[in-house]
Backbone as a ProteinNet text record, in pm:
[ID]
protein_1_A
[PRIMARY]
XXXXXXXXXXXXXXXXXXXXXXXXXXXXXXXXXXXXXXXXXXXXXXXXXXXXXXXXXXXXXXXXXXXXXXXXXXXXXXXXXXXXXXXXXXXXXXXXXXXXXXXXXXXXXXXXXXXXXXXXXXXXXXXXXXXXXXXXXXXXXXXXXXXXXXXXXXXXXXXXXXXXXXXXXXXXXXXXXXXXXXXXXXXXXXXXXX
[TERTIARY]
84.8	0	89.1	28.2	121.6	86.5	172.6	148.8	177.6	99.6	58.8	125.9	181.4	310.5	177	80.6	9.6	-100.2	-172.8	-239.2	-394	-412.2	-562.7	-523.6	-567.7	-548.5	-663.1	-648.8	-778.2	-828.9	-774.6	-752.7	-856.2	-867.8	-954.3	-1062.5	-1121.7	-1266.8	-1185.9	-1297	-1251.1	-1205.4	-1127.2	-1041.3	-1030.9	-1017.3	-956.5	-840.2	-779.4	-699.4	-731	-852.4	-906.2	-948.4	-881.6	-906.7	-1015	-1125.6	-1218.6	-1240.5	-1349.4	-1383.9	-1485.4	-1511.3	-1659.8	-1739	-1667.1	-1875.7	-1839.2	-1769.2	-1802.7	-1773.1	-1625.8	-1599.3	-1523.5	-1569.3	-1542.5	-1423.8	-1401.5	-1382.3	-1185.5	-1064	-970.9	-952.1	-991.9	-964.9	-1038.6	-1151.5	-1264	-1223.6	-1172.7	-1116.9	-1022.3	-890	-763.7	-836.9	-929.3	-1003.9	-1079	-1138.1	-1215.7	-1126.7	-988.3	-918.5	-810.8	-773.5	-711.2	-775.4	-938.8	-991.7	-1044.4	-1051	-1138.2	-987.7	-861.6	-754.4	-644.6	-686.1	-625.9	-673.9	-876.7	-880.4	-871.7	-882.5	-852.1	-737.1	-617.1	-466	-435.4	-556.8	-545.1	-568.3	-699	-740.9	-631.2	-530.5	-417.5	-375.1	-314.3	-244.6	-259.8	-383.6	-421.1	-440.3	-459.5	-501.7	-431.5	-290.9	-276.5	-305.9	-273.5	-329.9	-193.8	-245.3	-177.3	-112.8	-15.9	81.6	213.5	258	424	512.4	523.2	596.9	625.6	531.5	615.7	474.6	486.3	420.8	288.5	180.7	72.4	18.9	98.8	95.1	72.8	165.9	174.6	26.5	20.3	-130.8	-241.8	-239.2	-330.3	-390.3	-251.7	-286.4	-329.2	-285.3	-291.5	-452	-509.1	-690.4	-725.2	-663.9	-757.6	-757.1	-658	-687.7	-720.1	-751.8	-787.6	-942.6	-990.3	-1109	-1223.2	-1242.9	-1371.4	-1361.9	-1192.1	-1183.1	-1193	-1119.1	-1073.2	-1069.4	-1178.5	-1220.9	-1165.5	-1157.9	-1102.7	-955.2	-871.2	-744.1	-687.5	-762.5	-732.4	-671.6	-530.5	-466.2	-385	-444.8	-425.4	-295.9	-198.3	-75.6	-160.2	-65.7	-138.7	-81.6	-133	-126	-99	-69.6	-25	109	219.2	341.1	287.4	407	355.4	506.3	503.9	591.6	530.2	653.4	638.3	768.5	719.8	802.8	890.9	1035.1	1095	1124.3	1066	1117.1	1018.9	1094.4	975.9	984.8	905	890.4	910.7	896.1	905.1	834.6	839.8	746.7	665.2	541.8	456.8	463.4	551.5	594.7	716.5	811.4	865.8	820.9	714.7	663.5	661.3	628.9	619.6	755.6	830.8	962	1034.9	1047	1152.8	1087	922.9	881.2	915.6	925.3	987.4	1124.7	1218.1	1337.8	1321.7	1289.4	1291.8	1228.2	1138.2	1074	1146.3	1228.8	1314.8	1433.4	1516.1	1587.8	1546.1	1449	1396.6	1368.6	1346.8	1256.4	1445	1538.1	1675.6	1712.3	1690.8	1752.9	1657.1	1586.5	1475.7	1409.1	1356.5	1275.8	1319.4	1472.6	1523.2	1518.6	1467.7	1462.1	1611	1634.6	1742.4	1870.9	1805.4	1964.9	1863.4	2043.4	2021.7	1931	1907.6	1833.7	1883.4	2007.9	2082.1	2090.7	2123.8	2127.3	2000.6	1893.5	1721.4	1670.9	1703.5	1688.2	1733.2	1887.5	1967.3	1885.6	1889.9	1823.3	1720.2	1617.3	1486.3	1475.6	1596.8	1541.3	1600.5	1691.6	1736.4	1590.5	1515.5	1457.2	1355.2	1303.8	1192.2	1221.4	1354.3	1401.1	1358	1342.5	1313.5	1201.7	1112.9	978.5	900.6	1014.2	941.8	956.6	1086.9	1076.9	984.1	954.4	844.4	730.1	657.7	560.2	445.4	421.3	318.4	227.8	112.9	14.5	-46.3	-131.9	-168.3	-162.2	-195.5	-226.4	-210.2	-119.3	-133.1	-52.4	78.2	144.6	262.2	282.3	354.2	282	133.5	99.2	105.7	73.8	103	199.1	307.7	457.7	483.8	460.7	442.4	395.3	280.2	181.5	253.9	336.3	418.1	529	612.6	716.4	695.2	560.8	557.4	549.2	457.7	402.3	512.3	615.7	721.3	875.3	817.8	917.4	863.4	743.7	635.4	728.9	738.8	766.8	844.7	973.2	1107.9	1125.7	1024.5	1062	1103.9	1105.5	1083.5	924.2	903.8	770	817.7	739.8	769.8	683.8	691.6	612	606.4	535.3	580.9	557.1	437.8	411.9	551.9	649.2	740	799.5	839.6	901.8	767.5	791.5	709.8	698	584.6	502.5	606.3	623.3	748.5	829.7	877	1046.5	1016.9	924.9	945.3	898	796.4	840.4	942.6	982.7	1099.4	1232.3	1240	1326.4	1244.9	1119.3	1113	1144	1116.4	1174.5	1304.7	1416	1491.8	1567.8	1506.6	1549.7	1559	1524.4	1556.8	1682.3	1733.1	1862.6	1967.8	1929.5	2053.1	1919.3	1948.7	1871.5	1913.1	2021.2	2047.4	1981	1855.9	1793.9	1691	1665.1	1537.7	1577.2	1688.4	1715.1	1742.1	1810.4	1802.2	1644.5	1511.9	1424.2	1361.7	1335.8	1309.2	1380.8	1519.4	1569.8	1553.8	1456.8	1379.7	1274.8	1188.5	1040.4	1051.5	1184.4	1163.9	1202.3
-117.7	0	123.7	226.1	327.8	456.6	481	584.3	728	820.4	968.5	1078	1169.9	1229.9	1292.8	1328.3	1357.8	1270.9	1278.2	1195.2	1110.7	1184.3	1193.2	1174.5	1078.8	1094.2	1147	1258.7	1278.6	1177.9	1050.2	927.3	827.6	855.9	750.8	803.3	734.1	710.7	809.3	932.5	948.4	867.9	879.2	784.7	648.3	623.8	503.4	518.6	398.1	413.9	352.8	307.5	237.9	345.6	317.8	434.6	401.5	547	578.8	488.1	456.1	338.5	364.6	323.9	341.7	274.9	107.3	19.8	31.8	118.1	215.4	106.9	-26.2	-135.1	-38.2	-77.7	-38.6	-103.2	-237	-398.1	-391.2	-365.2	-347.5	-515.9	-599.9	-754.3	-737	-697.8	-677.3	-615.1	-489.8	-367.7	-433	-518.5	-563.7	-658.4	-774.9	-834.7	-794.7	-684.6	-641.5	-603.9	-471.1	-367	-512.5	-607.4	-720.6	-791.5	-799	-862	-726.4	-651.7	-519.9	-529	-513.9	-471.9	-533	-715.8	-804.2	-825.4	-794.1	-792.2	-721	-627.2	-473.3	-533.5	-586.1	-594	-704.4	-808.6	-892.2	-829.5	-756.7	-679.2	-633.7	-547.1	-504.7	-571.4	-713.5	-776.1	-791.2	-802.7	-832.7	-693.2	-571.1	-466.9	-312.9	-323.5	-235.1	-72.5	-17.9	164.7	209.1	301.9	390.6	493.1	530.2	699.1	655.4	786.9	804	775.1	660.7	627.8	775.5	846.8	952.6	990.7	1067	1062.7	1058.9	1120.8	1086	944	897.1	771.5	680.7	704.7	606.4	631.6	781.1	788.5	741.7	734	659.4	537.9	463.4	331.1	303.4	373.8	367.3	369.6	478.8	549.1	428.3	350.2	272.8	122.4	127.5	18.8	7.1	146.5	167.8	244.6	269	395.5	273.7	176.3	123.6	111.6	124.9	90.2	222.9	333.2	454.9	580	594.6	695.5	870.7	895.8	982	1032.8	899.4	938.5	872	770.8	679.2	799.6	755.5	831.5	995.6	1016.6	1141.9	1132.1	1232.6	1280.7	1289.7	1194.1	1186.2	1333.7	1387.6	1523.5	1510.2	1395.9	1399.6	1287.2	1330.4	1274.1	1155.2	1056.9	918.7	865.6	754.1	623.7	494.3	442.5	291.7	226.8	207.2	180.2	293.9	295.7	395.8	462	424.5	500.2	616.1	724.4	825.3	839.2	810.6	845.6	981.9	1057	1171.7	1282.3	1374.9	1461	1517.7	1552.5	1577.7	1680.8	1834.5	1910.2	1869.8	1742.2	1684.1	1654.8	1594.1	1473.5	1486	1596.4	1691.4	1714	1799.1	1826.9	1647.8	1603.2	1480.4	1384.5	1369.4	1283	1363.9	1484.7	1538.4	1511.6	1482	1476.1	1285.6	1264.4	1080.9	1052.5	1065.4	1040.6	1113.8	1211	1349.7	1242.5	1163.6	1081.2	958.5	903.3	789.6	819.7	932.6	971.4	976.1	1046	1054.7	958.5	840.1	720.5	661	695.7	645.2	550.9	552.2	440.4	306.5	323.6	196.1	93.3	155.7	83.3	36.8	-56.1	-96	-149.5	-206.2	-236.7	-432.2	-467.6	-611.1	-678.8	-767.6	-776.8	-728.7	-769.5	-786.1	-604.3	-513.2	-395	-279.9	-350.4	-305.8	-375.4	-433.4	-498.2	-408.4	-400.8	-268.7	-98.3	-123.7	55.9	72.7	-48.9	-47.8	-38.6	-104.3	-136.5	15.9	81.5	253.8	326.8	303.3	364.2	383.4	252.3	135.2	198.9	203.7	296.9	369.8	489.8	650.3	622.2	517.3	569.2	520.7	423.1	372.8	477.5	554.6	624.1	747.1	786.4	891.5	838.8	747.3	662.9	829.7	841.7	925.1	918.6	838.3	783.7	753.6	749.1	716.2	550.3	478	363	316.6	192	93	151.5	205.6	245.2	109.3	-8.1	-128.2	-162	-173.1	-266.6	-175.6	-51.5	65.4	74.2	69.6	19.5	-52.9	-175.9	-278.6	-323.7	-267.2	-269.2	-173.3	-42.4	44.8	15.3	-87.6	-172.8	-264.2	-310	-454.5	-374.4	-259.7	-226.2	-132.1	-115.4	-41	-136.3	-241.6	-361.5	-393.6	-407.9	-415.4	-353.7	-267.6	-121.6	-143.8	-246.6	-225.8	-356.6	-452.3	-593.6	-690.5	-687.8	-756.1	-811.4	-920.4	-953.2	-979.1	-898.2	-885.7	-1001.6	-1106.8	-1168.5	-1158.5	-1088.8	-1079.1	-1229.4	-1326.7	-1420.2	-1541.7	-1497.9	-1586.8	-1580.9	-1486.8	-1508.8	-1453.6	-1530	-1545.1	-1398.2	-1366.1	-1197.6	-1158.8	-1236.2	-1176.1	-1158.1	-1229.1	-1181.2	-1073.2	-1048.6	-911.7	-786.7	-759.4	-722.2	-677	-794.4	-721.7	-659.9	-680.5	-642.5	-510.5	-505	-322.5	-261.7	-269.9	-237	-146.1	-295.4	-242.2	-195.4	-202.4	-114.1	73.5	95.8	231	268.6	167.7	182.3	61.3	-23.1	-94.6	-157.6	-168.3	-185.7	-363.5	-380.9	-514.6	-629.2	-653.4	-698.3	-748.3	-576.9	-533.2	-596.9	-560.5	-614.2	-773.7	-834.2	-969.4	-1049	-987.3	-1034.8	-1006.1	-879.4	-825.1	-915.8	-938	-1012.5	-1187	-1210.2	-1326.8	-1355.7	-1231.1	-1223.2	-1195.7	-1184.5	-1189	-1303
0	0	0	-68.8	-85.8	6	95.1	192.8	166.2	165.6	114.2	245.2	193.4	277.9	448.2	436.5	492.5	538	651.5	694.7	653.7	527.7	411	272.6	201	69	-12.1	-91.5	-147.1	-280.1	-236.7	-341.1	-277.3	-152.9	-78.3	1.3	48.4	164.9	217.6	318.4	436.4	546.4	632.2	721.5	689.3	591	531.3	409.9	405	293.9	174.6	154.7	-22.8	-53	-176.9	-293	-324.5	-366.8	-416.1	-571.5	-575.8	-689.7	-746.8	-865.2	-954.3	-847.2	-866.6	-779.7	-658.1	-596.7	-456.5	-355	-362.9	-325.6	-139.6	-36.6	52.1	166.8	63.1	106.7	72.5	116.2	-2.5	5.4	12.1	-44.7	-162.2	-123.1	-242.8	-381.9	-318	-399.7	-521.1	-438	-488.9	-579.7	-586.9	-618.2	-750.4	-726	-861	-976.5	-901.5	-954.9	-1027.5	-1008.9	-1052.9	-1168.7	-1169.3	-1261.8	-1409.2	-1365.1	-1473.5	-1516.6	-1473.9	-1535.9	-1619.7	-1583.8	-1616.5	-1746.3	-1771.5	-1893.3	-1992.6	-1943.7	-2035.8	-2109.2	-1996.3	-2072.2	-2142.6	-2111.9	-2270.8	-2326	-2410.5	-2528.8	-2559.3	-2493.2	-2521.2	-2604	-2558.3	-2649.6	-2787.7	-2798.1	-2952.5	-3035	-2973.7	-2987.5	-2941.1	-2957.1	-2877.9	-2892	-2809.2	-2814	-2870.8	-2983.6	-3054.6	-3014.4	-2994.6	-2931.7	-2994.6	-2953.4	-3000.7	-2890.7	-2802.2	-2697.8	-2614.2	-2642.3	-2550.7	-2373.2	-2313.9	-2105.1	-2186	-2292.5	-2350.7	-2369.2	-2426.6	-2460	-2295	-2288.5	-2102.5	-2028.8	-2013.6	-1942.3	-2038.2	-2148.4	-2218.7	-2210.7	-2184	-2153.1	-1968.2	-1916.1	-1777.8	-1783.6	-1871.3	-1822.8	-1871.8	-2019.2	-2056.1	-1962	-1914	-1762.2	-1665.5	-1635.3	-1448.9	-1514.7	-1575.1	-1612.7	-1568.8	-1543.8	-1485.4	-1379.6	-1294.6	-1119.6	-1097.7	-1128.6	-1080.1	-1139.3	-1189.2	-1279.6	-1268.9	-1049.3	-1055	-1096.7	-1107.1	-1174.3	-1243.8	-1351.7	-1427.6	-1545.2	-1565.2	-1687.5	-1642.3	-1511.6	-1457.6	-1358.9	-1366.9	-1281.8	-1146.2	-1068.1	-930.1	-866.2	-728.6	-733.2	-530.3	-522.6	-402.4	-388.9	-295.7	-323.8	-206.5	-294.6	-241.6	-193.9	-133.8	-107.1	-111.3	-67.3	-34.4	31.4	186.5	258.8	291.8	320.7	330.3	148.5	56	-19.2	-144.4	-125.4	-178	-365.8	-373.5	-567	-560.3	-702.5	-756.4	-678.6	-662.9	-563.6	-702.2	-661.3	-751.2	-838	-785.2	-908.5	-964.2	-936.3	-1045.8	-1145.7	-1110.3	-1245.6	-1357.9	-1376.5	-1565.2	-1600.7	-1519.1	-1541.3	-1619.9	-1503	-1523.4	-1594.9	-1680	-1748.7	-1880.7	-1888.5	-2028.7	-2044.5	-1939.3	-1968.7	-1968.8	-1901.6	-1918.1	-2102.1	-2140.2	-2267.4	-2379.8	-2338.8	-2450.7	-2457.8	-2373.4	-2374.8	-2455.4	-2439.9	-2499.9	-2633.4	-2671.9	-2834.8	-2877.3	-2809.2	-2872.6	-2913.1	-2864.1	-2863.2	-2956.4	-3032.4	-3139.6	-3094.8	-2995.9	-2933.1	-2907.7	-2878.2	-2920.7	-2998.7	-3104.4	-3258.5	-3306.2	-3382.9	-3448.6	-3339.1	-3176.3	-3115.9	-3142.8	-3083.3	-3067.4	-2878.7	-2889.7	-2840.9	-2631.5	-2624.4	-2503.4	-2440.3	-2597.1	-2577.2	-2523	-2586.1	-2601.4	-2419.9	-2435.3	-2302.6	-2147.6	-2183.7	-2088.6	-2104.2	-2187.3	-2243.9	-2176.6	-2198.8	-2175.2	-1999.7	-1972.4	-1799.5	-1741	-1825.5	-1776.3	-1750.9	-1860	-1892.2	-1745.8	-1773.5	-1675.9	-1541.8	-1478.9	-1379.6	-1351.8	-1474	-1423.9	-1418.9	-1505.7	-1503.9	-1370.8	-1290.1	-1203	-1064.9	-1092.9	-942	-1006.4	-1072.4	-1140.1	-1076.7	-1086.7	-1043.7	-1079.6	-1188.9	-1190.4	-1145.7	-1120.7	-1105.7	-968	-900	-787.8	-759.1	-849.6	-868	-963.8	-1007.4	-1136.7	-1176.3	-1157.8	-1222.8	-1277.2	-1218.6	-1273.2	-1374.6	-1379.5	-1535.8	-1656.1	-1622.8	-1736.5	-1742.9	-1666.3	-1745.6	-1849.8	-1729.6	-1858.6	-1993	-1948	-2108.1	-2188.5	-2142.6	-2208.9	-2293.7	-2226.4	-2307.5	-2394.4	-2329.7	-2411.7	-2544.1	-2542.4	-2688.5	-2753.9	-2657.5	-2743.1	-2811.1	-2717.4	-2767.5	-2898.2	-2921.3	-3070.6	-3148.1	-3120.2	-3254.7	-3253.9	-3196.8	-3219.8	-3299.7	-3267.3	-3364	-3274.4	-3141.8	-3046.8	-3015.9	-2920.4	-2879.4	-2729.8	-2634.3	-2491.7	-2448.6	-2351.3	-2310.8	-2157.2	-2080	-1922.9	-1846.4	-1926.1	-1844.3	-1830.4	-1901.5	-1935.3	-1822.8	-1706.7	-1591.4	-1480.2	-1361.9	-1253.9	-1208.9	-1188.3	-1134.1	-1020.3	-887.6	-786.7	-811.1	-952.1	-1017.8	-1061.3	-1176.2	-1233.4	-1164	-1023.6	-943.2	-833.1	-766.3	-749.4	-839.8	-941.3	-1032.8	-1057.3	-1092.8	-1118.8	-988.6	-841.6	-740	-760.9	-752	-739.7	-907.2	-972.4	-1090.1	-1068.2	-1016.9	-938.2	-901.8	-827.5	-860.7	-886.7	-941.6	-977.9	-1148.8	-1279.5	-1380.3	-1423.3	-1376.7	-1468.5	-1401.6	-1267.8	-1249.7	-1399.2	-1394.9	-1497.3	-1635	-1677.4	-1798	-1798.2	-1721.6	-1741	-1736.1	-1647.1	-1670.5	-1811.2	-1854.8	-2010.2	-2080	-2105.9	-2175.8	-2181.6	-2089.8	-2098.1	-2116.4	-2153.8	-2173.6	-2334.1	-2380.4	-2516.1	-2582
[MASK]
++++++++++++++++++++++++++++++++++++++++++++++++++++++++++++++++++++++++++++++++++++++++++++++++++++++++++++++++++++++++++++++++++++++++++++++++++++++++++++++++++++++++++++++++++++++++++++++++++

């Protein structure tokens, strides 16, 4: 659970910490439960279908709204607007986020989307990348599968095929973790999902 620098999130119930929901789930087993199933299928459709952008912070919240917009309508796709953690460690503070997602994506568009490397190289690049975007953590919520769904579909464009189910969910978790600061976790799992 992600803890909000102040004692209220305007993300959740009064004096509680479940985030505010369309079917108004009050339950967070419940919550984790629903927000797991509306999102799991959205991100098949993905697969077969993915959403159109220019890999650049548009694109990312795009896919984020189009996965969370039946759990979390108030900030599905939207720059979360209160600074967050997890555990002792703090993501981006919230007037970062714009700043350093233009310089994270201005880097990535330089590098041509990592089009044209070999596979070992696309892999490293990708988990640099995966890094910033993870201590950015724009988002209030769901910000790991909109990652993901982010690469997989930018691995597309490069002539790669990302497969996340190919290594076990706690691996590629903790590897985005600690991809923050150390990446070759990140890349040795990427480089097995392809």
């Amino acid at each position: 659970m992600y803890r909000k620098a102040s004692n209220q999130s305007k993300y959740c119930y009064p004096g509680t910490e479940i985030l505010i929901n369309k079917p108004d789930i009050r339950d967070q087993h419940k919550l984790t439960a629903y927000e797991s199933i509306v999102s799991t299928r959205r991100n098949a459709l993905l697969v077969t279908q993915p959403l159109p952008g220019s890999f650049d912070f548009a694109h990312l919240r795009v896919i984020h709204h189009y996965l969370f917009q039946d759990v979390y309508p108030l900030f599905a796709g939207k720059i979360r607007e209160e600074d967050i953690s997890k555990g002792n460690f703090n993501f981006a503070y919230t007037q970062h986020i714009l700043p350093q997602s233009k310089e994270i994506f201005s880097k990535l568009k330089d590098e041509n989307h990592l089009i044209g490397l070999d596979v070992e190289i696309f892999s490293l690049k990708a988990a640099l990348f995966m890094g910033d975007l993870n201590h950015l953590h724009p988002f209030r919520e769901g910000n790991g599968r909109a990652q993901r769904e982010f690469l997989r579909c930018l691995a597309l464009n490069t002539g790669f095929k990302l497969d996340w189910s190919l290594v076990n969910k706690d691996e590629i978790l903790l590897a985005f973790i600690k991809s923050v600061r150390d990446e070759q976790p990140l890349a040795d799992v990427i480089r097995r999902c392809i």
